[in-house]
Every structure is written in C-alpha cells, then in structure tokens.
C-alpha positions in Angstrom: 0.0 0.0 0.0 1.6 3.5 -0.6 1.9 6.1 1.7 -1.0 7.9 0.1 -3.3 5.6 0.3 -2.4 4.8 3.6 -3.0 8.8 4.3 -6.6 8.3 2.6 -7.6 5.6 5.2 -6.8 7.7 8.4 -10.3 10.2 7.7 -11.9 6.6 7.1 -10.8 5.0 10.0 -11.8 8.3 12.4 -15.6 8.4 10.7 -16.0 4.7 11.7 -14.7 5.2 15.3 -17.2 8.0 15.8 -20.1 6.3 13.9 -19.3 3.0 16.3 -19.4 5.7 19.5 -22.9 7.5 18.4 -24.2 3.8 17.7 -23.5 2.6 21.1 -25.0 6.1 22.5 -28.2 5.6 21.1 -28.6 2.0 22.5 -28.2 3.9 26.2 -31.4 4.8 28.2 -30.6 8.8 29.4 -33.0 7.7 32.1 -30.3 5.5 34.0 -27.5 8.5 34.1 -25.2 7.3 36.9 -25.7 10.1 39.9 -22.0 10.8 41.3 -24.5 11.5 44.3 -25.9 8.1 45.0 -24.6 7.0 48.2 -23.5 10.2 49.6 -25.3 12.1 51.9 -28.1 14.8 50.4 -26.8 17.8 49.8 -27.2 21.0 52.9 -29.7 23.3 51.8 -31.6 26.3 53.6 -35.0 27.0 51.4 -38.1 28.9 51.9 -41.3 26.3 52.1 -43.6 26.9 49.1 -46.6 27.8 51.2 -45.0 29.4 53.8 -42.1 31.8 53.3 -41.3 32.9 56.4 -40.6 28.8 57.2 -37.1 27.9 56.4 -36.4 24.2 55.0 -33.8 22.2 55.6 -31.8 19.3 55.1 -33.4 18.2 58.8 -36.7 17.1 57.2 -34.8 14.5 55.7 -33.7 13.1 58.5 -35.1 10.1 60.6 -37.4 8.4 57.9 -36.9 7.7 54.1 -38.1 10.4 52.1 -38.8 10.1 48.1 -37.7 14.1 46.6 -39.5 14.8 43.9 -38.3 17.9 41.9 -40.7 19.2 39.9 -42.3 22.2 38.4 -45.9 23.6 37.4 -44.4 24.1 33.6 -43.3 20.7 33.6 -45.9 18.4 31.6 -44.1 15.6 32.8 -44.5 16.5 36.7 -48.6 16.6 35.5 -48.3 12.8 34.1 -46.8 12.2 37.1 -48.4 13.5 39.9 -51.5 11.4 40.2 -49.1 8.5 41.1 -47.5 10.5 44.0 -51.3 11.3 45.2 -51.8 7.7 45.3 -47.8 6.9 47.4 -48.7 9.7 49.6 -52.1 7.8 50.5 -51.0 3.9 50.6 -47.7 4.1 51.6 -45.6 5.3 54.6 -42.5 7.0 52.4 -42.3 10.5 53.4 -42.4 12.7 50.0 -40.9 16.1 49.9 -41.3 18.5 47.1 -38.7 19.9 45.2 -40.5 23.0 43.2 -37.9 24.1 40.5 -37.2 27.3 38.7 -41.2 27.9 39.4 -43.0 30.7 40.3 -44.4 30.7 43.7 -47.9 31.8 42.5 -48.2 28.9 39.7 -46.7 26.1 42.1 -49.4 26.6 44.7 -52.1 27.1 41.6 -51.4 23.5 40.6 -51.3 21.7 43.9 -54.8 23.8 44.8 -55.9 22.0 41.5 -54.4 18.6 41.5 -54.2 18.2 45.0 -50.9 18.1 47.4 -48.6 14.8 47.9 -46.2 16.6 49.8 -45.7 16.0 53.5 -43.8 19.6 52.7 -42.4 21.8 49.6 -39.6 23.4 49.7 -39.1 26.5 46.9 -36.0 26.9 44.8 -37.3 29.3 42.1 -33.4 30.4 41.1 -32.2 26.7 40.9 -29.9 27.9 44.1 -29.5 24.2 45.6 -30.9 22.4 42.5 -27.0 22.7 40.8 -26.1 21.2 44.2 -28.2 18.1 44.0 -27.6 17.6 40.3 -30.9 18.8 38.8 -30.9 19.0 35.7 -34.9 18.8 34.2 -38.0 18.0 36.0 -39.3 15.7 36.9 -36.5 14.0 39.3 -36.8 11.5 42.3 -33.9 10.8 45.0 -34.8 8.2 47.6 -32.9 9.6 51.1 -32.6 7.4 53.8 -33.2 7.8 57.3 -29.4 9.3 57.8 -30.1 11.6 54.7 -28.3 9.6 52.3 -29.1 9.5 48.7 -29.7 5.7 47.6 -30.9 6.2 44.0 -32.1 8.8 41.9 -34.8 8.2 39.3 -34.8 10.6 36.0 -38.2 11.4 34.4 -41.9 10.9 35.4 -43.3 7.9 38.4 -45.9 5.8 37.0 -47.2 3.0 38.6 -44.8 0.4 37.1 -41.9 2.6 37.9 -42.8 2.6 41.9 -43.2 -1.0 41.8 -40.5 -2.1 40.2 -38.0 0.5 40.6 -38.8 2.9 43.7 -40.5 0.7 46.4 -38.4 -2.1 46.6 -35.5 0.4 47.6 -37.7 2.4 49.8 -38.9 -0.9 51.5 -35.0 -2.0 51.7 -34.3 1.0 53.8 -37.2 1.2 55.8 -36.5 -2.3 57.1 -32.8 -2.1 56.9 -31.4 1.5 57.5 -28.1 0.5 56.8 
C-alpha cells in the first residue's frame, strides 16, 4: 500500500470510530445516568417552604425516615403525568415525599397543587435553581430516595408511574425502611 493511500484511510478509519461511539450512545437509556451523588449524603440546603415563606427548609426534614424528593415544576408536563401517582404513594404508603419545586413561580406552584391536590408532606421552593445545581438537577421531573441518615440511595430521572414505583422505587424504599443500613 503507498503512503498515500495509507494517508486516505486515516479520515476513514476516524468516521467509523465515531459512527461505532454514536451507535452505542443511542442504544443507552438517558433515564439510567449514573448520579455521582448516590450514596453520599443529600446535599445541605436552607429553602423557603412553598406555602409558607417565612418557614425555612432544611436538610433536617430529611432526616429520621426515608423520604422520596420529587423535583418538579408547574411548567413541567411531565410533573402533571406524574403527579396522580405520588397522590396515590402519599395515600397507601408510609414513604415521606418532599417537594422539590424548581425554577417555578411561587404563584403557579401553589395554583397547581390547589388543582391537583398536594402529595407533599412539605415543599420546599427553589425558584433560582440555588440548591438544584447542588443536587444535580438538571430537568423535572427527578426523584432521589434519602434514607433515614439523609443519604441518597438512588435517583430516578423522568416521570413515576405505577410500574416505575413498583418495580423500581418501592423495593428500595422498603430496603431502607426495614434495613437503615
């Protein structure tokens, strides 16, 4: 082979690396990002509750029973789909659930928990995405499961359905409520 032709196979060679690389992207499900967070404890925060401003949050509420953190957002249609499910975990099961409310406006957050009821045991408010860069928010909606020391144990990206708690939540809330280490 000459040294030209050898020259002409380098471009080759690079396209098919990368093709090979966006390939095996595509086959990955964005829902299963790793969370360098899982396993570590939640991060400190000092919020403003949704309904009541003059109540600061923190990462205290967390502490002493698992909790399911559910970011979400009143311009989210996802956090919609979603929220009938954590209505019905708030009801039937004993996992604390804390609101998250993300890069919201006060006024519109309350608007659709007045309308679609409220499965928090509390909300805290984080309109400026102040301690949502902290936890690693990055869209809505997001669930961490925090156990009873306050450490993350797994982080779930998109919305809860029915099959999702099930399969994928409950059994590690159940793990942790039974086993707290």
């Amino acid at each position: 082979m000459t040294q030209s032709a050898s020259r002409a196979l380098i471009p080759l060679g690079l396209f098919l690396a990368l093709a090979a690389l966006l390939f095996y992207g595509l086959q990955l499900d964005p829902r299963k990002v790793p969370s360098p967070l899982v396993g570590k404890p939640a991060p400190d925060f000092a919020l403003q509750s949704l309904k009541d401003p003059n109540q600061t949050l923190t990462k205290d509420i967390l502490i002493g029973q698992v909790s399911l953190v559910n970011v979400w957002a009143s311009w989210c249609p996802s956090c919609r789909q979603e929220h009938g499910e954590l209505m019905r975990i708030a009801r039937q099961s004993d996992v604390q659930v804390i609101g998250f409310n993300w890069k919201d406006t006060r006024a519109e957050a309350l608007q659709m928990l007045q309308q679609f009821g409220d499965p928090y045991a509390m909300t805290f408010f984080d309109p400026d995405n102040r301690s949502g860069i902290d936890w690693g928010v990055y869209g809505a909606p997001e669930t961490f499961v925090v156990d009873r020391e306050g450490i993350i144990r797994h982080k779930r990206i998109g919305p809860i359905d029915a099959k999702v708690w099930e399969e994928e939540i409950r059994p590690i809330v159940e793990r942790y409520q039974t086993n707290p280490s």
